[in-house]
N, C-alpha and C positions, 0 to 999 in steps of 0.2 A: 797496412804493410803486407806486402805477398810474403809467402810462404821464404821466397828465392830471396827477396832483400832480409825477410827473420834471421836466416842463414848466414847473410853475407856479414851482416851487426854483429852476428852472436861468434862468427870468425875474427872478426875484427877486435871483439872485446874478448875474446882469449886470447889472440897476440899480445891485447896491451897490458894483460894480466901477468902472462910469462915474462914479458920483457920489464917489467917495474919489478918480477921476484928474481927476474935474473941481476936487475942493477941494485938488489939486495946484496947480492954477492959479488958481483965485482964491478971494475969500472968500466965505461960506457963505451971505450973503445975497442975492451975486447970481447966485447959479445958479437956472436957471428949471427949469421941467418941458419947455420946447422943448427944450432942447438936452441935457437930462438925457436924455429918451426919442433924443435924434440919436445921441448917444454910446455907448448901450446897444444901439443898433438897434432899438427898439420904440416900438408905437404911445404916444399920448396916451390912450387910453382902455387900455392896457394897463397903464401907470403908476397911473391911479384908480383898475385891479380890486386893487390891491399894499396901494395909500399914501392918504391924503386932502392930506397935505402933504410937502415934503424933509423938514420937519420929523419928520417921522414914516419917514423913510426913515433920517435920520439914526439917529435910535432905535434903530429894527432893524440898523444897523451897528456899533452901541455892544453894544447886546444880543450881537450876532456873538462881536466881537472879547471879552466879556466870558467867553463859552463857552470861545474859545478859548486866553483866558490862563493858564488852568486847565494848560492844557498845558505852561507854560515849567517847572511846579513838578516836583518829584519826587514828592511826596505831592498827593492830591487833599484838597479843602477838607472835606469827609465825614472823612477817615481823618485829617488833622489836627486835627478837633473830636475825636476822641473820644480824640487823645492829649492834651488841655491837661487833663486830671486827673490823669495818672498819671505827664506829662513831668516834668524836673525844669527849676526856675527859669531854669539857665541855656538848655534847648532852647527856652524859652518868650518869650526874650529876642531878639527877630525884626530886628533893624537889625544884619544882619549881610548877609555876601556870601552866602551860600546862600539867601536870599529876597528881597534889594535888587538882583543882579545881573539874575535873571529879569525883576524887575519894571521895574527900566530898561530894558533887551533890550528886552519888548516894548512898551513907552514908545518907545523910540527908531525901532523897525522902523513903529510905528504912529503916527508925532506929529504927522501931518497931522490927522488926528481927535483927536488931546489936545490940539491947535492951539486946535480948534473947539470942544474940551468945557472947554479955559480961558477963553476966548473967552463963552462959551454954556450955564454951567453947569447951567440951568435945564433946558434940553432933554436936555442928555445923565444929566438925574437923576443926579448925583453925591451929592448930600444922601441920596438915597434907597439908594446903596450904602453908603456912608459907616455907615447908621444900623443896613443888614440885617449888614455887617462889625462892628459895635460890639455889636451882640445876641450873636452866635455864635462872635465869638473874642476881640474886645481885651475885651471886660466879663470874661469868668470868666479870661482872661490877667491881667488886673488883678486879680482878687479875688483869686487865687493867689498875687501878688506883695503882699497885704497891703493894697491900698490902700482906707481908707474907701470906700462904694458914693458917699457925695454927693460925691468930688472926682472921681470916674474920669471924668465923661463933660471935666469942666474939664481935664485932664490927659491926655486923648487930644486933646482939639482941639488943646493947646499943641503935640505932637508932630507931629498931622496937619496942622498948617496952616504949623509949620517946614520938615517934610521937601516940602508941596508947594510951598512957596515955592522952594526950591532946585531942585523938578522943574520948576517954570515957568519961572524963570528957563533953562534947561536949556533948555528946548522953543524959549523967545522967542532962547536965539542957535542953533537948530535943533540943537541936540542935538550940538557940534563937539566939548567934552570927552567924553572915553571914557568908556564905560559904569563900567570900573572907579574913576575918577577921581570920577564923580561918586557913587557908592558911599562912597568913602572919606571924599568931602566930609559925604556923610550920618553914616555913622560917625561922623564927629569932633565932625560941631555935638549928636548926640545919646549923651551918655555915660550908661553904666547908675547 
Protein backbone atom coordinates (compact mmCIF):
# COMPACT_ATOMS: atom_id res chain seq x y z
CA UNK A 1 0.00 0.00 0.00
CA UNK A 2 1.52 3.53 -1.01
CA UNK A 3 1.88 6.02 1.34
CA UNK A 4 -1.43 8.16 -0.60
CA UNK A 5 -3.81 5.08 -0.44
CA UNK A 6 -2.31 4.66 3.79
CA UNK A 7 -3.81 8.11 3.90
CA UNK A 8 -6.95 7.77 2.04
CA UNK A 9 -7.99 4.16 4.51
CA UNK A 10 -6.81 5.86 7.57
CA UNK A 11 -9.45 9.10 6.24
CA UNK A 12 -11.89 6.84 5.57
CA UNK A 13 -11.63 4.93 8.97
CA UNK A 14 -11.94 8.18 10.98
CA UNK A 15 -15.09 9.11 9.18
CA UNK A 16 -16.49 5.78 9.95
CA UNK A 17 -15.47 6.29 13.50
CA UNK A 18 -17.03 9.80 14.03
CA UNK A 19 -20.04 8.86 12.38
CA UNK A 20 -20.91 5.48 14.56
CA UNK A 21 -20.01 8.11 17.82
CA UNK A 22 -22.08 10.54 16.34
CA UNK A 23 -25.11 7.79 15.86
CA UNK A 24 -24.20 7.27 19.62
CA UNK A 25 -26.00 10.43 20.05
CA UNK A 26 -28.48 10.82 17.98
CA UNK A 27 -30.54 9.58 15.11
CA UNK A 28 -29.33 8.98 11.60
CA UNK A 29 -31.10 11.46 10.04
CA UNK A 30 -29.90 14.18 11.66
CA UNK A 31 -26.36 14.01 11.24
CA UNK A 32 -24.97 16.42 8.80
CA UNK A 33 -21.76 16.37 6.77
CA UNK A 34 -20.64 19.73 9.11
CA UNK A 35 -20.26 18.17 11.88
CA UNK A 36 -19.58 14.68 10.71
CA UNK A 37 -16.31 16.15 8.92
CA UNK A 38 -15.92 18.39 12.73
CA UNK A 39 -15.92 15.04 14.57
CA UNK A 40 -13.55 13.29 12.19
CA UNK A 41 -11.33 16.25 11.89
CA UNK A 42 -11.43 16.67 8.23
CA UNK A 43 -12.39 18.94 5.42
CA UNK A 44 -16.01 19.06 3.66
CA UNK A 45 -14.47 18.43 0.34
CA UNK A 46 -12.54 15.67 1.92
CA UNK A 47 -15.78 13.79 2.91
CA UNK A 48 -17.06 14.19 -1.05
CA UNK A 49 -13.48 12.72 -2.31
CA UNK A 50 -15.02 9.36 0.28
CA UNK A 51 -18.92 9.51 0.05
CA UNK A 52 -21.77 11.41 -2.07
CA UNK A 53 -24.06 10.98 0.87
CA UNK A 54 -24.01 9.43 5.03
CA UNK A 55 -25.88 7.48 3.36
CA UNK A 56 -23.28 6.04 1.48
CA UNK A 57 -20.97 6.23 4.39
CA UNK A 58 -23.46 4.30 6.26
CA UNK A 59 -22.91 1.59 3.63
CA UNK A 60 -19.34 1.27 3.91
CA UNK A 61 -19.78 0.89 7.77
CA UNK A 62 -22.16 -2.00 7.31
CA UNK A 63 -19.90 -3.44 4.54
CA UNK A 64 -17.01 -2.97 7.39
CA UNK A 65 -18.56 -4.42 10.15
CA UNK A 66 -20.07 -7.30 7.68
CA UNK A 67 -16.09 -8.33 6.86
CA UNK A 68 -15.64 -8.19 10.17
CA UNK A 69 -18.30 -10.65 11.62
CA UNK A 70 -16.71 -13.33 9.83
CA UNK A 71 -14.44 -13.10 12.51
CA UNK A 72 -16.56 -13.97 15.86
CA UNK A 73 -16.99 -17.53 13.84
CA UNK A 74 -14.57 -20.52 14.12
CA UNK A 75 -15.13 -21.55 10.52
CA UNK A 76 -14.97 -19.02 7.71
CA UNK A 77 -18.19 -18.86 5.40
CA UNK A 78 -15.95 -20.64 2.33
CA UNK A 79 -15.00 -23.58 4.59
CA UNK A 80 -18.63 -23.86 5.88
CA UNK A 81 -19.94 -24.03 2.26
CA UNK A 82 -18.10 -26.72 1.36
CA UNK A 83 -19.02 -28.69 4.60
CA UNK A 84 -23.04 -28.63 3.98
CA UNK A 85 -22.56 -31.66 1.68
CA UNK A 86 -20.69 -33.96 3.60
CA UNK A 87 -21.89 -32.51 7.43
CA UNK A 88 -24.51 -34.52 9.01
CA UNK A 89 -28.18 -33.05 9.60
CA UNK A 90 -27.47 -32.50 12.91
CA UNK A 91 -24.02 -30.03 12.27
CA UNK A 92 -26.31 -28.49 9.69
CA UNK A 93 -28.89 -27.53 12.33
CA UNK A 94 -27.51 -23.85 13.03
CA UNK A 95 -29.98 -22.25 16.06
CA UNK A 96 -27.72 -23.31 18.45
CA UNK A 97 -24.96 -21.61 20.82
CA UNK A 98 -22.00 -22.13 18.63
CA UNK A 99 -23.36 -19.78 15.94
CA UNK A 100 -26.27 -17.77 17.77
CA UNK A 101 -23.75 -16.61 20.67
CA UNK A 102 -21.15 -14.98 17.95
CA UNK A 103 -23.94 -13.67 16.22
CA UNK A 104 -25.53 -11.73 19.34
CA UNK A 105 -21.89 -10.75 20.60
CA UNK A 106 -21.50 -9.00 17.65
CA UNK A 107 -25.21 -7.56 17.48
CA UNK A 108 -24.73 -6.34 20.78
CA UNK A 109 -20.92 -4.92 20.58
CA UNK A 110 -22.43 -3.20 17.39
CA UNK A 111 -26.32 -2.20 18.00
CA UNK A 112 -25.89 1.33 17.49
CA UNK A 113 -25.69 0.45 13.68
CA UNK A 114 -28.41 -2.56 13.93
CA UNK A 115 -30.31 0.44 15.70
CA UNK A 116 -30.02 2.06 12.12
CA UNK A 117 -30.11 -0.91 9.85
CA UNK A 118 -33.81 -1.79 11.82
CA UNK A 119 -34.67 1.56 11.57
CA UNK A 120 -33.40 1.95 7.79
CA UNK A 121 -33.45 -1.41 6.25
CA UNK A 122 -33.27 -0.19 2.84
CA UNK A 123 -29.94 1.43 3.13
CA UNK A 124 -28.19 -1.03 5.13
CA UNK A 125 -29.39 -3.77 2.10
CA UNK A 126 -30.41 -6.43 4.47
CA UNK A 127 -32.71 -7.93 1.65
CA UNK A 128 -29.74 -8.09 -0.33
CA UNK A 129 -27.80 -10.15 2.45
CA UNK A 130 -30.64 -12.01 3.37
CA UNK A 131 -31.04 -13.39 -0.44
CA UNK A 132 -26.72 -13.82 -1.16
CA UNK A 133 -27.05 -16.01 2.55
CA UNK A 134 -30.13 -17.93 1.12
CA UNK A 135 -28.16 -18.79 -2.32
CA UNK A 136 -25.01 -20.36 -0.49
CA UNK A 137 -26.11 -21.81 2.73
CA UNK A 138 -29.81 -21.97 4.16
CA UNK A 139 -31.07 -23.35 0.31
CA UNK A 140 -28.88 -26.51 -0.15
CA UNK A 141 -29.09 -26.64 4.19
CA UNK A 142 -32.61 -27.14 3.32
CA UNK A 143 -32.44 -29.28 0.55
CA UNK A 144 -30.34 -31.68 2.61
CA UNK A 145 -32.98 -31.56 5.47
CA UNK A 146 -35.51 -32.79 2.70
CA UNK A 147 -37.54 -29.84 2.26
CA UNK A 148 -39.52 -29.39 -1.22
CA UNK A 149 -37.31 -26.48 -3.19
CA UNK A 150 -41.12 -24.22 -3.59
CA UNK A 151 -41.54 -24.21 0.45
CA UNK A 152 -37.85 -23.37 1.35
CA UNK A 153 -37.68 -19.65 0.55
CA UNK A 154 -41.56 -19.62 2.65
CA UNK A 155 -39.81 -21.49 5.56
CA UNK A 156 -36.78 -19.58 5.92
CA UNK A 157 -38.67 -16.18 5.93
CA UNK A 158 -40.90 -17.75 8.82
CA UNK A 159 -37.56 -18.58 10.82
CA UNK A 160 -35.74 -15.31 9.59
CA UNK A 161 -38.34 -12.95 10.51
CA UNK A 162 -39.06 -14.85 14.24
CA UNK A 163 -35.56 -15.06 15.23
CA UNK A 164 -35.30 -11.15 14.00
CA UNK A 165 -38.11 -10.09 15.78
CA UNK A 166 -36.64 -11.40 19.05
CA UNK A 167 -33.19 -9.60 17.76
CA UNK A 168 -35.24 -6.27 17.59
CA UNK A 169 -36.90 -6.39 20.17
CA UNK A 170 -33.32 -7.07 21.89
CA UNK A 171 -31.70 -4.03 20.15
CA UNK A 172 -35.07 -1.60 20.97
CA UNK A 173 -34.49 -2.36 25.05
CA UNK A 174 -30.47 -1.97 24.00
CA UNK A 175 -29.57 -5.12 24.35
CA UNK A 176 -29.91 -5.48 28.67
CA UNK A 177 -30.77 -9.35 28.41
CA UNK A 178 -27.50 -11.27 28.12
CA UNK A 179 -26.23 -12.63 25.13
CA UNK A 180 -26.70 -16.08 26.54
CA UNK A 181 -30.32 -15.41 27.59
CA UNK A 182 -31.31 -14.24 24.52
CA UNK A 183 -29.84 -17.28 22.81
CA UNK A 184 -31.87 -19.50 24.59
CA UNK A 185 -34.85 -17.39 24.08
CA UNK A 186 -34.05 -18.24 20.25
CA UNK A 187 -33.51 -21.89 20.92
CA UNK A 188 -36.80 -22.39 22.58
CA UNK A 189 -39.12 -20.29 20.22
CA UNK A 190 -37.34 -22.42 17.34
CA UNK A 191 -37.49 -26.30 17.76
CA UNK A 192 -35.95 -28.78 15.26
Amino acid sequence: MTKAESKYFNTARKMDEAFLRLLEQKDFEYITVKELCAEAGVNRSTFYLHYETIADLLTECVENMNRQFSEYFQTTLSEFQQTIRTATLEQLFLVTPDYLVPYLTYISEHRTVFKVALAKPEIMRTDQTYASLFCTIFDPILQRYGVPEEERDYLLAFYIQGMMGIVRRWLLLDCQTTVDDIARIIMNAVRR
